[in-house]
DRENSEBA-850854 format. One record per residue: x, y negated, z of N, C-alpha, C in turn. Coordinates in steps of 0.02 Angstrom, whole numbers, plus 50000, padded with zeros to 5 digits. Last residue first. Layout:
XYZXYZXYZ ...
***
This chain:
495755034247217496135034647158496715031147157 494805040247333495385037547311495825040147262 493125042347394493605045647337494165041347334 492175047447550492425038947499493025044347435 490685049247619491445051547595491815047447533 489335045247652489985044747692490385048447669 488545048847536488815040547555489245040347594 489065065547502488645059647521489005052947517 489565076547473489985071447424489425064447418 489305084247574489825083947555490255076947510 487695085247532488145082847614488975081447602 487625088447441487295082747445487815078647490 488115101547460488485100747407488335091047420 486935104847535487785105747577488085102047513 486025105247450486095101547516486885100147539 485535113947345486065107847332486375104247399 484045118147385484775120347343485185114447344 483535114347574483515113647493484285114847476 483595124547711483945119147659483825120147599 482815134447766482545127147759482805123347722 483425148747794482555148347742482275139147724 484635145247831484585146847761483755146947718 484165141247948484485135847913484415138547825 483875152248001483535145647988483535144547956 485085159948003484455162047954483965157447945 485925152348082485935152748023485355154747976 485055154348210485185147048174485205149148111 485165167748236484485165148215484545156648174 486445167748269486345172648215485655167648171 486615161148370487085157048317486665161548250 485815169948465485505162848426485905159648393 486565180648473485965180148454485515174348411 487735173648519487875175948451487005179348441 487245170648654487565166248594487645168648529 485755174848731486545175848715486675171648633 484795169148877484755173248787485465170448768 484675180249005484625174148968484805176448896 484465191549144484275189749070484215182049063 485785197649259484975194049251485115191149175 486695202349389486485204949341485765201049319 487775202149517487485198049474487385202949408 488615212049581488455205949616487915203349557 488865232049570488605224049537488335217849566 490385237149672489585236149645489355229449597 491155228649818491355232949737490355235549713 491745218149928491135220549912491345224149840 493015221150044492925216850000492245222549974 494185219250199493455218950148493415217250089 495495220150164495455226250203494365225050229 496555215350075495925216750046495555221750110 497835209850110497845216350115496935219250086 497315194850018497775198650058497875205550039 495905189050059496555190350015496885195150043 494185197750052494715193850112495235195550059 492685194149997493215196749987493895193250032 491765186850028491885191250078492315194950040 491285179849906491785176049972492045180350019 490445187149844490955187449814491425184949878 489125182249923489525189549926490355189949896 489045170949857489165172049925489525175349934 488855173049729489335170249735489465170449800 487295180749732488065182449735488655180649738 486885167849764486875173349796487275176649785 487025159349685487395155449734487395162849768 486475161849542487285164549565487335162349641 484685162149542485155156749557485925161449589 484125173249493484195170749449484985165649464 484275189949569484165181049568484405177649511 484755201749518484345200049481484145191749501 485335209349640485845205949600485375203249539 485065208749830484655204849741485095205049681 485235218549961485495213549883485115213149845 484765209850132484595215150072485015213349988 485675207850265485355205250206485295210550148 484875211850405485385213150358485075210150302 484015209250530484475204550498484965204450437 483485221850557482935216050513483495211850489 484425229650622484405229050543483765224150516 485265216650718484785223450722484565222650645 486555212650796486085208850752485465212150722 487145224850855487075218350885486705212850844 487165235550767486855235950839486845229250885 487895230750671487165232350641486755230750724 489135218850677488845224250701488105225950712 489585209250509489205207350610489155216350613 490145195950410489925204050410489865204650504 489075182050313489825186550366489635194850363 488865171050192488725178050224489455181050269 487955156050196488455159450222488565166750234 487005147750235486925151150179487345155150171 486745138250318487345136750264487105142350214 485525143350391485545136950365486055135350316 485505157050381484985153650360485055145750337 486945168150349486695162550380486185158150375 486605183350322486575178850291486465174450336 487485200150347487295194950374487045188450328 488155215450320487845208550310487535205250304 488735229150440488225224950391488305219250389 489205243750521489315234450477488865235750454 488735256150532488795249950584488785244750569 488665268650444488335262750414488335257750478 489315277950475488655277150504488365271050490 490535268050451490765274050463489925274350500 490225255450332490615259150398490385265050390 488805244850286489395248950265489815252550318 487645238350196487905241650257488505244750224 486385228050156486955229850121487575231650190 484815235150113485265231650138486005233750129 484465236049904484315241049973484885235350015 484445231449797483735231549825483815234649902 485695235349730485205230249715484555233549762 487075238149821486605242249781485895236549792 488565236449863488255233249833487795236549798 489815243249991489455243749923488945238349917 491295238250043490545235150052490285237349992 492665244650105492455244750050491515241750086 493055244350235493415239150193493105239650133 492925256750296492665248450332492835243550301 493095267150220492445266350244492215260850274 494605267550212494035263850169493525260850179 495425269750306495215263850316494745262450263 495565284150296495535281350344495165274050381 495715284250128495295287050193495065285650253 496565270350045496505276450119495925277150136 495895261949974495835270149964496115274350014 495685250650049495105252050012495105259549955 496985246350076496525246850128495835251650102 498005246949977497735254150010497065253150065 497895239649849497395242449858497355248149910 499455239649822499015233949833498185233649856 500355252249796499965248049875499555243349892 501285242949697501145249949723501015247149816 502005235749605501615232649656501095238949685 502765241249512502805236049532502405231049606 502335254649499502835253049503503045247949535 500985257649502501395259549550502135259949560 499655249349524500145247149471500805251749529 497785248949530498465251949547499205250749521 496495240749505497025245749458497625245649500 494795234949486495605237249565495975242149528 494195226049367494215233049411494855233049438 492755217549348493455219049380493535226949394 491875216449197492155218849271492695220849276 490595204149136491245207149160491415210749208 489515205548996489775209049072490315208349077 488545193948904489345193848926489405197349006 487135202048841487465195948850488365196748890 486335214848888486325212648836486745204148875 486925230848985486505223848982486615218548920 487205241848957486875243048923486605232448950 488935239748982488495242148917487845241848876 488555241049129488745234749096488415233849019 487965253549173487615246449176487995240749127 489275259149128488745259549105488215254849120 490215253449228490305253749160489635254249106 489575258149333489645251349321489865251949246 489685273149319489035268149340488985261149332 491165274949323490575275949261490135272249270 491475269349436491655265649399491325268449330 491035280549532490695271549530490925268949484 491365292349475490975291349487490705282949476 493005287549513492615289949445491895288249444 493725278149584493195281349619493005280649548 495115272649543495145280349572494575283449589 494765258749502495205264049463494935270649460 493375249549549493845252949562494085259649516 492455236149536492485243649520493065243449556 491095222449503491715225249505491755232749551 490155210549407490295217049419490975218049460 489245202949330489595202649350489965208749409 488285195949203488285201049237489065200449253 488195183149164487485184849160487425191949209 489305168649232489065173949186488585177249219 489405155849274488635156349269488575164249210 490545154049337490565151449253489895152849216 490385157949449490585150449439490555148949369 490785171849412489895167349447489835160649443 491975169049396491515172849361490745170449345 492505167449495492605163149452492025163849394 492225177649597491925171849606491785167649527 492895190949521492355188849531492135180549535 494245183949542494055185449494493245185849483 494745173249623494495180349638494165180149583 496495166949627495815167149588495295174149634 497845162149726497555167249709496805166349691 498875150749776498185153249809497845156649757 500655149549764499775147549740499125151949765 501745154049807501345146349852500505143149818 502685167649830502245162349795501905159449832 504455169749912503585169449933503185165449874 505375166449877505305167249948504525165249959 505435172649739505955175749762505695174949860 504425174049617504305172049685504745174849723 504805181849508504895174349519504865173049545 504935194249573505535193849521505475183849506 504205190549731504125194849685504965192149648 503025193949866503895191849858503745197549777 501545182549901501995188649886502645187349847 501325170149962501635173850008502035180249965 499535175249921499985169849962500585173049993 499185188449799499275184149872499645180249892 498815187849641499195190049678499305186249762 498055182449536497665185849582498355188349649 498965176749437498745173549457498105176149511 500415186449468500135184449437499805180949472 502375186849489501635186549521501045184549472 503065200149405503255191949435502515192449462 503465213649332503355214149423503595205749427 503765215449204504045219449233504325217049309 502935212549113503485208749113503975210249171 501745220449134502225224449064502955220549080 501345218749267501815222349245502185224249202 500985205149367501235207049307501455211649276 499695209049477500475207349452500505208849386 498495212349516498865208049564499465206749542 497665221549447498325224549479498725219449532 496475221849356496705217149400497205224349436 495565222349207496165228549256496635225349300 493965219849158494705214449184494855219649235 493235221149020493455224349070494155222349087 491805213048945492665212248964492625215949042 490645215948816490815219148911491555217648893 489785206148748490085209548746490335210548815 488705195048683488765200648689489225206248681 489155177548767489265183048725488905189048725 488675166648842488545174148867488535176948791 489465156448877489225155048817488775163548806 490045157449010489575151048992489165154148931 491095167348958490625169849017490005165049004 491835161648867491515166348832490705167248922 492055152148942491865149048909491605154948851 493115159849044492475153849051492055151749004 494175164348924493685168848971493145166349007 494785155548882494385158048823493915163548883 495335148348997495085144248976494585148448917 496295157749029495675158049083495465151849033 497435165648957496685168348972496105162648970 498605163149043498525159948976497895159748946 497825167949187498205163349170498155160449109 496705176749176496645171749203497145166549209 496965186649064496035184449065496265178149117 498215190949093497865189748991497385184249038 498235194149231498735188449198498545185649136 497135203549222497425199149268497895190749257 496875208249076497215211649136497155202649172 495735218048959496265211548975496425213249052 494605222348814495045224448885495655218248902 492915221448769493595217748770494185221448849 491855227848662492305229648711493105225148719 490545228948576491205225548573491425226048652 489465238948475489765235948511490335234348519 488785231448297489475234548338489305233848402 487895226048243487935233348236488555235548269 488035210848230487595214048267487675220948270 489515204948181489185210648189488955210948233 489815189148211489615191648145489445199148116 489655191648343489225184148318489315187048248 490765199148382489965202848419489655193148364 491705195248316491665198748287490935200448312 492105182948390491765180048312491615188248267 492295186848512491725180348515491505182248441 493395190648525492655197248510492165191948505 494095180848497494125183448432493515189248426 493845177548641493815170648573493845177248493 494355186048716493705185048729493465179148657 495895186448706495345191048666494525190248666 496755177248712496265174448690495745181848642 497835183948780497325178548819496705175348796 499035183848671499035184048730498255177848762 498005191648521498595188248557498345186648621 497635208648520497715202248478498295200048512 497495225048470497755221948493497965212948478 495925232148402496305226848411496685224548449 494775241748319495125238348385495895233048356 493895255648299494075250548257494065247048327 494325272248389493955267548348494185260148321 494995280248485494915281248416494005278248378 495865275348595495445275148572495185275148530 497345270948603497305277148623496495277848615 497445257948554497685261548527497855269248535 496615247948656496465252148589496835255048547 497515250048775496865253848760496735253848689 498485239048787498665243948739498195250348739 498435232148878497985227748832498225234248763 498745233749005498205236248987497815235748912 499905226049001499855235648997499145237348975 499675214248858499855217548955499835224648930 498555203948771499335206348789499335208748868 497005207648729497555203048742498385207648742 495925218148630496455217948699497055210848691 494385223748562494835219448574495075217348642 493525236348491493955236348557494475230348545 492005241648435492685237148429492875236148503 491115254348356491325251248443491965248448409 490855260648256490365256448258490575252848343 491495275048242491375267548186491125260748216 490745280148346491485277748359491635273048308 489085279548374489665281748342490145276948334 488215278848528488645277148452488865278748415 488005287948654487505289948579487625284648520 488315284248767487925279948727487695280848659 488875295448803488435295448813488115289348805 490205292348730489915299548710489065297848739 490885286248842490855283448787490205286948755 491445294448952490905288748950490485287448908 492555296648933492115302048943491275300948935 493175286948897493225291048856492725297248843 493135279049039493195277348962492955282848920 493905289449107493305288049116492995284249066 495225287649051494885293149045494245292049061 495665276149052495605276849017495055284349005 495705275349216495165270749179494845273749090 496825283249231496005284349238495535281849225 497835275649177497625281549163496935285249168 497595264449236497565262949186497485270449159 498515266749370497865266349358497535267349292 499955276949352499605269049328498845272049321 500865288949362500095285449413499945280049387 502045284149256501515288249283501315286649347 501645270249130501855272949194501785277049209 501025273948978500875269849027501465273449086 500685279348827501125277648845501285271948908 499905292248741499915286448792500305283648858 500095295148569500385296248642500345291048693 498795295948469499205291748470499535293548569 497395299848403498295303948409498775300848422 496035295548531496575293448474497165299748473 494585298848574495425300448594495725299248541 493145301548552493535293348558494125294648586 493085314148518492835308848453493265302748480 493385320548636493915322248588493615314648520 492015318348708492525312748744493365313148666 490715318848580491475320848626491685317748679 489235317348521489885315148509490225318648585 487825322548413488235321848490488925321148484 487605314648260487645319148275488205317948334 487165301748224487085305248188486935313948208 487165288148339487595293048311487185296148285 486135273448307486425277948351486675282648289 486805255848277486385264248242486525267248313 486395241348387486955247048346486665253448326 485395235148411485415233648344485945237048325 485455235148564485225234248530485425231248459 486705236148674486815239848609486175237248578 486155227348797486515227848747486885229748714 484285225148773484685226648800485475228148749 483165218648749483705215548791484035220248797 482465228248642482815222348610483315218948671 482885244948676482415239148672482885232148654 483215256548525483335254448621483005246348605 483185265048427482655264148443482355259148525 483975265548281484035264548336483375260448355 483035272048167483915273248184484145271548249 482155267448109481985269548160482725272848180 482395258047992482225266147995482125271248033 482395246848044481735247148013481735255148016 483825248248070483255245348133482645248348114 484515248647950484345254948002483845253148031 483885233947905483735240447878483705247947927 484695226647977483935227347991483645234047967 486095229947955485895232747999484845232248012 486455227547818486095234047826485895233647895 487555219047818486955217147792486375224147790 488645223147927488165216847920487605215347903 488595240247868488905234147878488245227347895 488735256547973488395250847946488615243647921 489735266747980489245269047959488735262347956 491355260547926490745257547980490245260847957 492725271047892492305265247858491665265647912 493725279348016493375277447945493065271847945 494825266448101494775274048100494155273948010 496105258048186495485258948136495385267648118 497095244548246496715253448252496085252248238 498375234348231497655235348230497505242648218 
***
């Protein structure tokens, strides 16, 4: 566990800052109720002394840095950000992050930021997990944090493999790939991370890429600031083990027709002169991708990531092709307000505490239904 000083707030102070005008951001959104910093912070405030110890070229390198650079412009202080990580390569961020964190156990980091964003309002909470943490041993505490819209951003570093265990298939990995367990090919059909996502009715849903700085601040930052459970994928590189998994969508060559941005309100084009575009089938509902000059831009579908009903973005999510990935949409699919779980576990309790008569629980305890044996 990585810790750094004592919490410029605890638990029972945070109304107090609130009242002191300490933090002044609106109630949906989510940092509301963390102080702000004191005084402008670094990218040097959130760098740990600790040597970082990844592959060289591992994605994970840049993530971390954009991370870092990031950070500073939410005006927190580093006391006050928790970083909980499963098991994997990736899951060793908080220990190059100089704030209060956590390496837990395998898969169930979304269950332990569950009980730290529900018993600190004054923190944000940052969960990191990989591919294999969040959807194999994972995937049962990661649905059910998404359902239950936590306040907190899980950043899922999808690589398509396993790497700390050094290159078997994971559960995003393609039909077919030859790996250290999959000697003549794996035979399971691969999660999209996204979809599952939308399928689990989370509130914001997202996905990025390693190497494009730029877009992956922007999403990072949207995430941050939405109040309830962001996840995002992000396309991480693994260049040992599975080196290449992502070239359709960083060659040069072939990006421009394989990458589909996603910008809320505007149609959704892509190519070389913007030629592609997508399409919505009226009656299935269905989105393809068609030539702009043969379906003419009245037909493009415009993005909403604010519908209320996922089926819309869950569409989009489908146009991710397996494989060689040579489409797939990156940007925010889903973004929209409901009210979050550790908001209202918070408000229960305070209920509960202004309504139960003294003695209650003690009533409850040693009521008519509990029997004594002597």
């Amino acid at each position: 566990m990585t810790t750094t000083h004592q919490s410029t707030a605890t638990s029972g102070d945070t109304a107090a800052t609130a009242a002191d005008g300490a933090d002044q951001r609106a109630d949906d959104q989510g940092l509301a109720g963390v102080p702000l910093a004191l005084e402008p912070l670094t990218r040097k405030d959130f760098s740990s002394d600790q040597e970082v110890r990844w592959c060289p070229g591992c994605g994970d390198y840049a993530v971390l840095a954009a991370f870092q650079s990031f950070m500073p412009e939410l005006g927190i202080p580093k006391e006050n950000t928790v970083i909980i990580s499963g098991i994997g390569c990736s899951s060793r961020f908080p220990y190059y992050v100089d704030s209060y964190g956590m390496h837990s156990i395998h898969g169930r980091a979304p269950a332990i930021a569950t009980g730290v964003a529900t018993a600190r309002p004054d923190v944000g909470v940052w969960v990191i997990t990989g591919d294999g943490d969040a959807l194999s041993i994972g995937g049962n505490h990661l649905i059910h944090a998404l359902r239950r819209n936590v306040n907190m951003t899980i950043l899922l570093f999808n690589n398509r493999i396993y790497g700390l265990t050094k290159g078997q298939y994971s559960p995003t990995s393609e039909i077919g790939k030859i790996t250290k367990s999959t000697p003549l090919g794996s035979l399971d059909a691969p999660f999209n991370p996204v979809s599952l996502a939308l399928g689990a009715e989370a509130s914001f849903v997202a996905r990025t890429i390693d190497s494009d700085r730029k877009h992956l601040t922007g999403v990072l930052r949207a995430a941050a600031q939405h109040r309830g459970t962001a996840l995002v994928e992000i396309y991480q590189n693994c260049p040992i083990f599975n080196d290449g998994a992502f070239d359709a969508i960083k060659d040069p060559e072939t990006s421009s027709d394989a990458i589909i941005p996603l910008r809320h309100g505007e149609p959704i084009v892509f190519g070389v002169d913007d030629h592609l575009g997508v399409v919505r089938d009226p009656v299935t509902g269905e989105f393809s991708v068609a030539e702009v000059a043969d379906v003419g831009v009245a037909a493009i579908a415009v993005h909403d990531a604010h519908r209320h009903d996922a089926s819309f973005a869950f569409g989009l999510s489908r146009l991710t092709t397996p494989g060689a990935l040579n489409q797939t949409p990156i940007g925010v699919f889903r973004q929209v307000k409901r009210p979050t779980y550790d908001d209202l576990a918070r408000e229960q309790v305070q209920l509960s505490s202004q309504t139960i008569a003294p003695g209650a629980l003690q009533h409850l305890i040693a009521g008519n239904d509990t029997w004594q044996v002597r």
